[in-house]
Structure formats: C-alpha cells, structure tokens
C-alpha positions as CSV (number, residue, x, y, z in Angstrom):
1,X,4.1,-40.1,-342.7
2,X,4.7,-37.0,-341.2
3,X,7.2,-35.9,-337.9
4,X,6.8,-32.7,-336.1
5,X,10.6,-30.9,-335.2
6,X,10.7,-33.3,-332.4
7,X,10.8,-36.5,-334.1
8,X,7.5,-37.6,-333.2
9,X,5.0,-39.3,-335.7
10,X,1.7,-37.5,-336.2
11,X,-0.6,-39.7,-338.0
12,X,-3.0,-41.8,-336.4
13,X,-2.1,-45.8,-337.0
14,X,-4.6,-48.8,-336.6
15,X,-2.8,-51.6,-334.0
16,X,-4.0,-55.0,-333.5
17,X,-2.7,-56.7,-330.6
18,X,-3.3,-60.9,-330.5
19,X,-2.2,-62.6,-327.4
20,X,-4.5,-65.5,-325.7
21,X,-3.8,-63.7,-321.9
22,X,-5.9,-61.2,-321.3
23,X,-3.3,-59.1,-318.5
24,X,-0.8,-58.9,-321.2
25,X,-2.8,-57.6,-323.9
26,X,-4.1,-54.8,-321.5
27,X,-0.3,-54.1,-320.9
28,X,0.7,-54.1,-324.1
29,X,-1.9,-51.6,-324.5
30,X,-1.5,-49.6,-321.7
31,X,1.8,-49.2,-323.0
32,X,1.1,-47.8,-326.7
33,X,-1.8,-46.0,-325.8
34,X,1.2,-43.7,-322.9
35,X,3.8,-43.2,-325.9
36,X,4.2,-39.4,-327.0
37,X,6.1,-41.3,-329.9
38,X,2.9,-41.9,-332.2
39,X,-1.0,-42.1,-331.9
40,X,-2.8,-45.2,-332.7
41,X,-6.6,-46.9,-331.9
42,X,-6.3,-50.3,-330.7
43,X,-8.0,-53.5,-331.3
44,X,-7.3,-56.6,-329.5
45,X,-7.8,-60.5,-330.0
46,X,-7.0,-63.6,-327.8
47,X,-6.2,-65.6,-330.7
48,X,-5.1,-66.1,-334.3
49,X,-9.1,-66.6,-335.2
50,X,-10.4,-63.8,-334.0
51,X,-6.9,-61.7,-334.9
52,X,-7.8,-62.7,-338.5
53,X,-11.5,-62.1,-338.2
54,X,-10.5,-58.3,-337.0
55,X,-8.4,-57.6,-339.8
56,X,-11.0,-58.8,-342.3
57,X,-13.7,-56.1,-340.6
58,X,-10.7,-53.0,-340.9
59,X,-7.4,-51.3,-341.9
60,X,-4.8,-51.7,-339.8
61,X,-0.9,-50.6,-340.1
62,X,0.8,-53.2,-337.5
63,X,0.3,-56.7,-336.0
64,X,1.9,-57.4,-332.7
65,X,1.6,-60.9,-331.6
66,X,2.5,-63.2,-329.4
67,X,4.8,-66.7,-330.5
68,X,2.7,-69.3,-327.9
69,X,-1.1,-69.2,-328.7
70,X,-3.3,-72.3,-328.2
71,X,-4.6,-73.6,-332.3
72,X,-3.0,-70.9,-334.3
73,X,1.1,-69.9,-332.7
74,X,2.0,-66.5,-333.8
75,X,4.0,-67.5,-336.8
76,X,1.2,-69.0,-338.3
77,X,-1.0,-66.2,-337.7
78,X,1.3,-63.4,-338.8
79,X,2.1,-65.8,-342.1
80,X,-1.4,-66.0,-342.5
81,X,-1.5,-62.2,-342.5
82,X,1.4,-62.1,-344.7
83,X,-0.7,-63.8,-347.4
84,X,-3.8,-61.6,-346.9
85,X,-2.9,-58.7,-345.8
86,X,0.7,-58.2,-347.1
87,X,1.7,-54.2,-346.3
88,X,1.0,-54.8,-342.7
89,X,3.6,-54.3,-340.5
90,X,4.2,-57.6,-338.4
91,X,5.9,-58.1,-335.0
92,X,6.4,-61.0,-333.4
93,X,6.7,-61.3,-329.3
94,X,8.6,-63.9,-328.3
95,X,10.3,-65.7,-325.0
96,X,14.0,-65.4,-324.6
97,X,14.0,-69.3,-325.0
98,X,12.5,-68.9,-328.3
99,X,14.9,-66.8,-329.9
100,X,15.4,-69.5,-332.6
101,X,11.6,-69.8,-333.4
102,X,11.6,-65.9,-334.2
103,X,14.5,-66.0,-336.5
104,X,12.9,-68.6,-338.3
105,X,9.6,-66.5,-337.9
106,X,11.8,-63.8,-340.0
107,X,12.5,-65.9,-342.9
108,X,9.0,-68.0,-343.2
109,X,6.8,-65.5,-342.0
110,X,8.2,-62.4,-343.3
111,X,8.0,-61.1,-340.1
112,X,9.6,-57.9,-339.7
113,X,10.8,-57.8,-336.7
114,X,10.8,-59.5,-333.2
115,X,10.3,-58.3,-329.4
116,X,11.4,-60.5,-326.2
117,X,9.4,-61.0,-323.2
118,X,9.7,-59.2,-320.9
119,X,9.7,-56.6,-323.0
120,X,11.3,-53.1,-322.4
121,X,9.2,-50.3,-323.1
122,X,11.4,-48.2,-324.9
123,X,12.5,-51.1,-326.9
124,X,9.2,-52.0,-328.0
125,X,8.3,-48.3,-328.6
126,X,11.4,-47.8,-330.8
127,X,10.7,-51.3,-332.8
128,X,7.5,-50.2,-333.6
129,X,8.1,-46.9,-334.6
130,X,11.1,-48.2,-336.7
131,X,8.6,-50.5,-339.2
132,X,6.1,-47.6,-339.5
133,X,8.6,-45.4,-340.9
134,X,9.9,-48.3,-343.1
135,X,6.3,-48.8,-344.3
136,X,5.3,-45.1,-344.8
137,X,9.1,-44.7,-346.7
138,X,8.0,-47.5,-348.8
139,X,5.1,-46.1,-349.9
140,X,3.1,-49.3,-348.1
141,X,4.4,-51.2,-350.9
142,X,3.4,-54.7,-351.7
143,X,6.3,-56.4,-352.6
144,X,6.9,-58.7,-356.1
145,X,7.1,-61.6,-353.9
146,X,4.3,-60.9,-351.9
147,X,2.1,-60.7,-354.9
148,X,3.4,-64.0,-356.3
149,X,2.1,-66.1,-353.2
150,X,-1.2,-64.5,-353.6
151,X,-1.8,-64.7,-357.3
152,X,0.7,-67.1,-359.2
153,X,1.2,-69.9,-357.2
154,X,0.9,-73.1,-359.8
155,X,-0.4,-76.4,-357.8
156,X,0.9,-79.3,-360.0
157,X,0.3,-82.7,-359.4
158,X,3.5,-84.3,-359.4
159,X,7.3,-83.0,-359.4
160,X,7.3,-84.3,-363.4
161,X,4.4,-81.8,-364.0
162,X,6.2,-79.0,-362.4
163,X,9.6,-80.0,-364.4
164,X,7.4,-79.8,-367.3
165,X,6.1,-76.1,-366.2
166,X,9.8,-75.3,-365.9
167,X,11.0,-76.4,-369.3
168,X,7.6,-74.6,-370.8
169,X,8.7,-71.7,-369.2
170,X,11.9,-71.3,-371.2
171,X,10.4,-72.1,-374.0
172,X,8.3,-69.7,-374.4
173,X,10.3,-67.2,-373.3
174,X,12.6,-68.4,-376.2
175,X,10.1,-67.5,-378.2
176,X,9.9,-63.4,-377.3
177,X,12.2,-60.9,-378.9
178,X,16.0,-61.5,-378.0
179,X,17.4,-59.7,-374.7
180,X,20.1,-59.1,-373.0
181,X,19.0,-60.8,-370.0
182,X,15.1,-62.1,-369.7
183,X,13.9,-64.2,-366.4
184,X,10.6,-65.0,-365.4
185,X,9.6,-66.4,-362.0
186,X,7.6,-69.5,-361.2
187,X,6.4,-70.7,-357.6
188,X,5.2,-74.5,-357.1
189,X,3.8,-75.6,-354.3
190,X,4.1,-79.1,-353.3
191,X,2.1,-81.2,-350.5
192,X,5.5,-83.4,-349.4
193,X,8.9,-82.9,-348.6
194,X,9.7,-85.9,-350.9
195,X,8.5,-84.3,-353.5
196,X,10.2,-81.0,-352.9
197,X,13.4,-82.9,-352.0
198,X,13.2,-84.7,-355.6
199,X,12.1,-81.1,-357.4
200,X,15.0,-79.4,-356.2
201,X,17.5,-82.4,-356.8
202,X,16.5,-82.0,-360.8
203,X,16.4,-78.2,-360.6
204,X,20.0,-78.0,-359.3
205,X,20.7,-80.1,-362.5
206,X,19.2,-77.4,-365.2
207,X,20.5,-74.8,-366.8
208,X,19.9,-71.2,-365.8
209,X,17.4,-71.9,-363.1
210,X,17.9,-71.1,-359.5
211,X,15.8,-72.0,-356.5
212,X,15.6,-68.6,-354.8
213,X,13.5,-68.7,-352.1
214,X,11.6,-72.2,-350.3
215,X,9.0,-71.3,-347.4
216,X,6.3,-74.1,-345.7
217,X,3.0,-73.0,-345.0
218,X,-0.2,-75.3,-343.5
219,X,1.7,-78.7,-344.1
220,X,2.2,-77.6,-348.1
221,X,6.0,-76.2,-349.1
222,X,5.7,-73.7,-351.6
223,X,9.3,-73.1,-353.9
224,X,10.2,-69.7,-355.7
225,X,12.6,-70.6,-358.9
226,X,14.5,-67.7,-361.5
227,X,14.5,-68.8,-364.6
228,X,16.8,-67.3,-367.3
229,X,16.4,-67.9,-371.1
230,X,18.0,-71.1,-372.0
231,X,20.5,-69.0,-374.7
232,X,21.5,-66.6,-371.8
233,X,25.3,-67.6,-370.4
234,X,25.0,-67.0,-367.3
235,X,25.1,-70.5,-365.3
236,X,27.1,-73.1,-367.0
C-alpha cells in the first residue's frame, strides 16, 4: 500500500457492499465513493447469494455487510467468504441491539471488525481504512488456520474414528527424528453437538493434546486440536 505525506491511501481497492435494502446500500456507497481517505470501485448485492456470486466473477479487498438479511444473515455470508475467499477484509454492520451477535461474528466468522447502525461516517471511514492497512502490512496473508479449513479438514464417521486419527497422529510423529518440541494440527468436523460434546470430553483426558479453537458452520461444528509428541513433557 502506498500513502501520500497526507496520510491518505493511493491505491485503488475493490468493495462489495451486501445489504437486502436497496436505500442503504446507495448510502453506504454514497458515502465511500465522497472519502478523500482512499479510492475504491464498488459492487453491490442485496443478498448473501448474489454477494457470493460477485465475488466468484472478481477480486475484491473488503466485504461490508449487513447482520439481518432474509436466507443468508451476514455472519453466514462473511463465514462463507472466510472459507473461500480468506484475505478479504470482512466488516460486519450491525444494530446496536445486536452487539452480542457481532462479537460472536468476530470469533466464528473471523470477522475483522464491526460497524453499528447508524453508522457515523468518520467511523466507518476510519474502520475501513484501518483493515486495509492491516491487510496490505500483512502482505494479504492467508493465515495457517485459514488454510486448514479449506484443505485439511478430516470428516470421520464417529467420535471413536476421530480418537483413532488422534492417537495415529502421535504415532507417527513418534516415528520422525527426535525434537525438542514437534506438534501437528488436526481439525474434525462433526455433524452433532453430542458428538463434539463426547470428543472433547476424551480429549481433555489425553496427554499433550489441546483443543484450540471450536467454530459451527451450516449445522456441522468443526474442532482445531495441538497435538504434541507423546514423549514431549509438557502437559502432565
């Protein structure tokens, strides 16, 4: 990213507004379209559908969406981006009353930050400018975890099968050349939350693995374990 002496961001970014009424997505881009702050071509979409369908046909550096859409809310639309499109930026707008929903929106979602209705201008402005320079510092990253739920999620069958993945994962790594320290990350997903409830009951009973992160996503609860060499001290 580059700034000119007066702070101000000189590259051109792609926006995608999604909101399901049509006078505040013309707001909204009223608004972004009058900053001096940064320069950006917008795109717009009334729903998560067509939101998704619009990122699919282009390259696009933010996501600003709205919480209450008919189908698809905004945090399963900007999870859903999270899993497809994972260096986007993604805002969530939000009513005061649902101040809850976007803190949880932060933790399953990912989302990187949220805006209250109504929203002030400069706030917004200054939100948005905020991520971009996080991205463009970042290098537009993808992060390790990121990359897990995309590629190495393992579906089992059961919360025995996954146990069984578990213990085969220290195995093998038993197997490689001794370390200092050696851990490998697994992800499960599971379609119930008896089953999750009963897979991290027996996890919390093994040695050296930790549940680290736990997220639900369409109905399905996918679970993000460390696990350590068996011969490595660390938990007793």
């Amino acid at each position: 990213m580059n700034e000119d002496s007066g702070g101000e961001m000189e590259e051109e970014y792609n926006i995608l507004i999604v909101d399901d009424e049509e006078k505040v997505l013309k707001a909204l881009q009223m608004t972004l379209k009058r900053t001096d702050e940064f320069t950006s071509h917008i795109t717009t979409a009334s729903n998560g559908e067509e939101g998704l369908a619009r990122l699919a046909e282009g390259d696009f550096d933010l996501v600003l969406s709205d919480f209450r859409m008919p189908k698809m809310d905004g945090v399963e639309f900007l999870n859903k981006v999270r899993l497809k499109h994972p260096y986007i930026v993604r805002i969530l707008i939000t009513g005061y009353s649902e101040i809850d929903v976007a803190k949880n929106a932060i933790t399953m979602a990912k989302v990187h930050s949220y805006v209250e209705k109504p929203w002030d201008r400069d706030e917004l402005i200054t939100v948005i400018c905020s991520e971009l320079r996080a991205r463009n510092t970042e290098g537009e990253k993808i992060s390790d975890s990121d990359n897990r739920a995309l590629d190495d999620v393992k579906h089992v069958d059961s919360v025995m099968e996954a146990l069984s993945k578990v213990k085969g994962t220290q195995e093998e790594m038993q197997k490689g050349p001794a370390r200092s320290l050696a851990m490998e990350t697994v992800v499960f997903e599971f379609r119930s939350t008896s089953d999750l409830n009963e897979f991290s009951h027996e996890v919390r009973k093994m040695k050296n693995v930790s549940i680290e992160d736990v997220s639900m996503f369409e109905n399905k609860y996918t679970v993000t374990l460390g696990v350590l060499r068996v011969s490595y001290n660390k938990i007793g």
